[in-house]
ZAROTOR-639284 format. One line per field, with one value per atom (N, C-alpha, C): residue in one letter; x, y negated, z. Coordinates in nm, 3 decimals. Each point is the difference from the previous one (the first is absolute). Example, Ala and Ser with C-alpha at 12.3 -4.5 7.8 and 13.67 -1.06 7.14 Angstrom:
<sites>
gufi: [a_a_a_s_s_s]
X: [1.319_-0.089_0.090_-0.035_0.082_-0.077]
Y: [0.569_-0.119_-0.120_-0.105_-0.119_-0.109]
Z: [0.780_0.000_0.000_-0.072_0.006_0.073]
</sites>
This chain:
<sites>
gufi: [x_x_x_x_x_x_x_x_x_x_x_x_x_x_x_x_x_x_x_x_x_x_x_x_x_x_x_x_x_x_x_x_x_x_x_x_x_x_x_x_x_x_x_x_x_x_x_x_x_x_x_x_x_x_x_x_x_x_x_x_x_x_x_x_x_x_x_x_x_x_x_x_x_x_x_x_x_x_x_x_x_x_x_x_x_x_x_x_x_x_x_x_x_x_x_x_x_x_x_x_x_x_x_x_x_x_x_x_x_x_x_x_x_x_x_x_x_x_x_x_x_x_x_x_x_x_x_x_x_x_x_x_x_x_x_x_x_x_x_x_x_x_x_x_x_x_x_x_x_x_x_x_x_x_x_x_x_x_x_x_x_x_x_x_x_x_x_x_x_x_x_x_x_x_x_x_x_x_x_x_x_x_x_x_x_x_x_x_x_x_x_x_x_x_x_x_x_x_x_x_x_x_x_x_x_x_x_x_x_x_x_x_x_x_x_x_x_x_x_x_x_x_x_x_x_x_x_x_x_x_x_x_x_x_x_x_x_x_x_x_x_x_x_x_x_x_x_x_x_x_x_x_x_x_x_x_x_x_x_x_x_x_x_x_x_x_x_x_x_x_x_x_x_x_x_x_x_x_x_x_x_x_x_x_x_x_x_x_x_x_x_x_x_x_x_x_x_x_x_x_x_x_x_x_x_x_x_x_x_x_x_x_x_x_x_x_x_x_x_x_x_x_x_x_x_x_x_x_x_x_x_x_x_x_x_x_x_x_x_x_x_x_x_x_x_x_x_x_x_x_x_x_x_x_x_x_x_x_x_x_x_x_x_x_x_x_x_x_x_x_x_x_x_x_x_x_x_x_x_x_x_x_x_x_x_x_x_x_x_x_x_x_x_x_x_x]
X: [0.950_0.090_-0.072_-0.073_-0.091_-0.093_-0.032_-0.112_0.065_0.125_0.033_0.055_0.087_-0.004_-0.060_-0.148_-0.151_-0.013_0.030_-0.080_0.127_0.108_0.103_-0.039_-0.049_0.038_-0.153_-0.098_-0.135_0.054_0.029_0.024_0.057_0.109_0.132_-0.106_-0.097_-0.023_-0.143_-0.052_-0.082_0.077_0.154_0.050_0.024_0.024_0.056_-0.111_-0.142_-0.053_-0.065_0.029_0.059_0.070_0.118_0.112_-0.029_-0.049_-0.057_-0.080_-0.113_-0.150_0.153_0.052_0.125_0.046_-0.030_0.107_-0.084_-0.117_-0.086_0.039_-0.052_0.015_-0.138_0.021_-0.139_0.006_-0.108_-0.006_0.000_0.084_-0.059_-0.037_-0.108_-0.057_-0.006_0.101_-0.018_-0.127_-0.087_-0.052_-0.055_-0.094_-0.033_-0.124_-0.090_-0.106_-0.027_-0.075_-0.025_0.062_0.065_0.099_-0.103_-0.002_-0.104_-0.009_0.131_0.107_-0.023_-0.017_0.018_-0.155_-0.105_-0.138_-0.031_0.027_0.014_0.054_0.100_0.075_-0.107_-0.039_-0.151_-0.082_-0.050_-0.094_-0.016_0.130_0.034_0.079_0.067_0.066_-0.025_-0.033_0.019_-0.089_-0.091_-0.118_0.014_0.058_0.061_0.144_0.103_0.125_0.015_0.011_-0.012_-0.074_-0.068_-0.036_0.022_0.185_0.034_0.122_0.060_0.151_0.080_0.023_0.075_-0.026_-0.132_-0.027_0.008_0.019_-0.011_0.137_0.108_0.180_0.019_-0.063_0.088_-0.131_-0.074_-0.114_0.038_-0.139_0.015_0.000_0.130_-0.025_-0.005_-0.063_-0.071_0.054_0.091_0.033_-0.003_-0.010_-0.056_0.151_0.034_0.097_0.045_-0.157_0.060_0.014_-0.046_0.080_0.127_0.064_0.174_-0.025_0.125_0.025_0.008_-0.056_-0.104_0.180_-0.032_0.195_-0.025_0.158_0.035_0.071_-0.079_0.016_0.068_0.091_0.109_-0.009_0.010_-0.003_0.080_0.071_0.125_0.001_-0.116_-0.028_-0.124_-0.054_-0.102_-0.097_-0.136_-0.126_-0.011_-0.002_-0.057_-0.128_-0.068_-0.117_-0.044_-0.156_-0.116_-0.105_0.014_0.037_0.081_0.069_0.175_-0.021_0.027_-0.030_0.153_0.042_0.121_-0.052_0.082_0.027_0.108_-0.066_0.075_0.016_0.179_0.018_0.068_-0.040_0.031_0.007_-0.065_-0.033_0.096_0.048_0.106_-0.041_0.004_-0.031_0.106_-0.114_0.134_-0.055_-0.087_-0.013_-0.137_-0.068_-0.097_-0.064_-0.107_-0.102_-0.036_0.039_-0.030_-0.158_-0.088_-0.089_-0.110_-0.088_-0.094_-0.044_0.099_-0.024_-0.105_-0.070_-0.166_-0.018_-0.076_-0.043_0.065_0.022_0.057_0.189_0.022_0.153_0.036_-0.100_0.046_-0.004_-0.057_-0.002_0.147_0.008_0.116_0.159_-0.016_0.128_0.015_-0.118_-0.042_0.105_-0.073_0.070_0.098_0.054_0.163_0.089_-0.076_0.125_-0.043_-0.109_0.002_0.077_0.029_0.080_0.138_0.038_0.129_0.046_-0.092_0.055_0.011_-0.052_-0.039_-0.100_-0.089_-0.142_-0.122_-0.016_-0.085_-0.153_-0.053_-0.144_-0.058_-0.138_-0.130_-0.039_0.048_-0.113_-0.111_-0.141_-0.155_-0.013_-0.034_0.004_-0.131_-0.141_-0.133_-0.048_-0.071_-0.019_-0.094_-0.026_-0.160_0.094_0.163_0.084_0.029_0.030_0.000_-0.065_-0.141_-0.104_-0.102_0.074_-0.045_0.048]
Y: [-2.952_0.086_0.128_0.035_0.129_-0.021_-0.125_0.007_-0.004_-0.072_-0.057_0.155_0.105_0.095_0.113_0.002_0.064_-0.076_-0.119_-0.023_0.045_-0.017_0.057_0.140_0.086_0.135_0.020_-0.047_0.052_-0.065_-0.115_-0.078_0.109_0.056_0.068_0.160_0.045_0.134_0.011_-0.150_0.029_-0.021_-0.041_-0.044_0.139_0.103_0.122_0.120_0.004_0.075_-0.012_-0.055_0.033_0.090_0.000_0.095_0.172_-0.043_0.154_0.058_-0.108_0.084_0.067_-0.064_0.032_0.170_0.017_0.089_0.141_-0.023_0.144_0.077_0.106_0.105_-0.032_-0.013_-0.009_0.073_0.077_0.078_-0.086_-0.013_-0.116_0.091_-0.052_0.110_-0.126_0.089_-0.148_0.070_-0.096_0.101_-0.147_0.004_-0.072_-0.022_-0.047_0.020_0.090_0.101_0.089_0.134_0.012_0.159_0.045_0.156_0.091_0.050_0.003_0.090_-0.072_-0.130_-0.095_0.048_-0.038_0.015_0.140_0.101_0.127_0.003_-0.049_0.000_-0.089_-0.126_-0.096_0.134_0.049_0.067_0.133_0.051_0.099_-0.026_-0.061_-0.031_-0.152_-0.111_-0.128_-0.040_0.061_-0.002_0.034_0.073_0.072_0.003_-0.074_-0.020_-0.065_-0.108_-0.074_0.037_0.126_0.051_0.110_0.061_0.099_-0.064_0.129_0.013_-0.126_0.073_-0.053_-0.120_-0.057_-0.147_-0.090_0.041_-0.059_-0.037_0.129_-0.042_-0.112_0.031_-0.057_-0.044_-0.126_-0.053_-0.068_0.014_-0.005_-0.153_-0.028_-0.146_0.054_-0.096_0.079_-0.167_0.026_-0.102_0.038_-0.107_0.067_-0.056_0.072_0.030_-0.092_-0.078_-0.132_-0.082_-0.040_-0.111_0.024_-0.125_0.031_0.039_0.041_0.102_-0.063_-0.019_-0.103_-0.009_-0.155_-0.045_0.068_0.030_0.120_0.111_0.044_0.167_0.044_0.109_0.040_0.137_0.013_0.172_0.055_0.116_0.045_-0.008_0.038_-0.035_-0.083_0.001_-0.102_0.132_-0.015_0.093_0.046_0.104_0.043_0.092_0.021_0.118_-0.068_0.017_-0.064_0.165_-0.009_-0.054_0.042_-0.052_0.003_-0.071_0.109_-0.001_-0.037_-0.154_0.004_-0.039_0.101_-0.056_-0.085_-0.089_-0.146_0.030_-0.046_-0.006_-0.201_-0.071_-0.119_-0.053_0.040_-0.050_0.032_0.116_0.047_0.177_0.046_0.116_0.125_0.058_0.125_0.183_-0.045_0.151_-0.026_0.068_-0.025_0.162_-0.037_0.083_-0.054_0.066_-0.036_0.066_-0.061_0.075_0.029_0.052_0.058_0.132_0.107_0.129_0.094_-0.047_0.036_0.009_-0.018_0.003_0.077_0.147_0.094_-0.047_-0.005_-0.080_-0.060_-0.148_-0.108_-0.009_0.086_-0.015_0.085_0.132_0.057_-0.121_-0.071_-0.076_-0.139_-0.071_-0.091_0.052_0.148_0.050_-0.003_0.030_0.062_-0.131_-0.100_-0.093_-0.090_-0.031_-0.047_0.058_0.115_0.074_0.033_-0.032_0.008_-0.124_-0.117_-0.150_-0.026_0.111_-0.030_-0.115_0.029_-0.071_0.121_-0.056_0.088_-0.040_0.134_0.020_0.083_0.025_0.076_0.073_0.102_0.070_0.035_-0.045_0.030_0.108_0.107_0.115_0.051_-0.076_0.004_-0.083_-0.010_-0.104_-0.112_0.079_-0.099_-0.152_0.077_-0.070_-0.141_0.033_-0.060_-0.108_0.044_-0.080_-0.054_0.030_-0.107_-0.096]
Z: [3.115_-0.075_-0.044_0.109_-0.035_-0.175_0.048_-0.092_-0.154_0.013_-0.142_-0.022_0.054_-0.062_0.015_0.046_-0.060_-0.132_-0.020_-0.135_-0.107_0.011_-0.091_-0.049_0.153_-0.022_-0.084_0.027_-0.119_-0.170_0.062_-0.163_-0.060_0.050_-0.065_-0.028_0.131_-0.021_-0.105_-0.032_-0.119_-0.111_-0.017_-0.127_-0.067_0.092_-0.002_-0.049_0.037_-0.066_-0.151_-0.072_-0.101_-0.070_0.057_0.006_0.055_0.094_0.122_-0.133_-0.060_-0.076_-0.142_0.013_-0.168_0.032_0.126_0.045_0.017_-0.035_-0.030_-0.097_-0.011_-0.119_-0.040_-0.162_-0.070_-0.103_-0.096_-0.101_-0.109_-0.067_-0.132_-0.107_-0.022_-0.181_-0.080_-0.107_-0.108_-0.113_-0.044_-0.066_-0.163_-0.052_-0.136_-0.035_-0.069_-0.055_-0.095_0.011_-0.095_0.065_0.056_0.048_0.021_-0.042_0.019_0.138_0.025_0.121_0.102_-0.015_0.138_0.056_-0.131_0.042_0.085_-0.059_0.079_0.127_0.016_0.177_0.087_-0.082_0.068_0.081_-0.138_0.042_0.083_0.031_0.001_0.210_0.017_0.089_0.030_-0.059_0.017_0.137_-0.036_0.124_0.117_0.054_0.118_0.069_-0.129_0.012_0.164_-0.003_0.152_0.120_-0.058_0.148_0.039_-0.069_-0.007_0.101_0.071_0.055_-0.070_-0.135_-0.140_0.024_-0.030_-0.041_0.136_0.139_0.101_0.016_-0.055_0.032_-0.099_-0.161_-0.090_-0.090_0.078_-0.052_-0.194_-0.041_-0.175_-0.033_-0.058_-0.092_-0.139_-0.090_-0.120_-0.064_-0.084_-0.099_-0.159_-0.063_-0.127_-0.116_-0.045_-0.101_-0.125_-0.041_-0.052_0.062_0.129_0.070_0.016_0.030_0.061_0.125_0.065_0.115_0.114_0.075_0.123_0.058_0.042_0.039_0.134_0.001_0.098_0.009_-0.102_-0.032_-0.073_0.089_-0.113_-0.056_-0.144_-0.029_-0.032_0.057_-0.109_-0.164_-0.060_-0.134_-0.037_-0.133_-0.027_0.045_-0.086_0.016_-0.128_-0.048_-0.158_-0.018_0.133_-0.065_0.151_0.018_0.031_0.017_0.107_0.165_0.021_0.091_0.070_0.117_0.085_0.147_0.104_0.033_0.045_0.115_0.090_0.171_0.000_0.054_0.029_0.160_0.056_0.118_-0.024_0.151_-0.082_-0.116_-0.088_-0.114_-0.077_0.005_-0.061_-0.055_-0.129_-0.030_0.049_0.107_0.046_-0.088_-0.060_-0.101_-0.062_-0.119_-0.056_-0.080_-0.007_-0.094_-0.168_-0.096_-0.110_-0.039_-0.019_-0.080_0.102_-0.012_0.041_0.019_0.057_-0.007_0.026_0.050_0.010_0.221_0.025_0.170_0.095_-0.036_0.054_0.018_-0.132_-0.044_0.095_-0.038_0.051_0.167_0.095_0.111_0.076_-0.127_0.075_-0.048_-0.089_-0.065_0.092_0.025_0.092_0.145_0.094_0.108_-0.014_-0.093_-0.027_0.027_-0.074_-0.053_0.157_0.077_0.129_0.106_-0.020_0.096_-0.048_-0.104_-0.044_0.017_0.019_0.063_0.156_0.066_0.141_0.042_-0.109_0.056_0.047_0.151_0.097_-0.057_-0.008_-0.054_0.081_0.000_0.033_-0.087_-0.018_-0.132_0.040_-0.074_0.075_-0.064_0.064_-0.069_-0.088_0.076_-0.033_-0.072_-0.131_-0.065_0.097_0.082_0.084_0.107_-0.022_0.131_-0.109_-0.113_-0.098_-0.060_0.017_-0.043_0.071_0.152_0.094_0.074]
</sites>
């Protein structure tokens, strides 16, 4: 009896992460070929993003704008300007960034809108915490 429900309970607890990985907060940037704006945030933040506070709570999915909208995901509206930065909670849009406001901007608009969702962050205060 033991054994048959050990094997129920993994069957059932690998059917389930799936669901668990659904249930992160992720940054979605929709962005295009050609955006000037997207290239700048690359270069500017893209590099260091994930090894920030920011990018560790609300790691970056990067989907691109002429594809259709990866099944799943829901947005309160469509996307019209490139880059557009939506925090996804369950795959569901709970607030967003239009545009590319330049580094300084985007880190205080980024904080704001993570902490106006109650997603817990690290702010690295040193670029070196950052870029190591």
């Amino acid at each position: 009896m033991f054994r048959y429900l050990t094997s129920i309970f993994l069957v059932g607890g690998i059917g389930l992460l799936p669901l668990v990985a659904q249930a992160e907060t992720r940054l979605m940037m929709a962005e295009e070929p050609g955006c000037m704006w997207c290239a700048r945030w690359h270069s500017e933040i893209g590099t260091i993003y994930g090894k920030t506070g920011e990018g560790e709570a609300a790691p970056l999915y990067r989907v691109d704008l002429t594809d259709p909208l990866p099944e799943g995901v829901t947005l309160v509206r469509t996307v019209n300007f490139t880059p557009t930065f939506i925090l996804l909670k369950q795959n569901t849009e709970i607030a967003r960034i239009e545009g590319y406001p330049g580094e300084d901007f985007f880190w205080a608009l980024l904080g704001q809108m993570l902490r106006d969702h109650d997603v817990d962050f690290v702010v690295k205060t040193k670029a070196a915490d950052a870029e190591s």
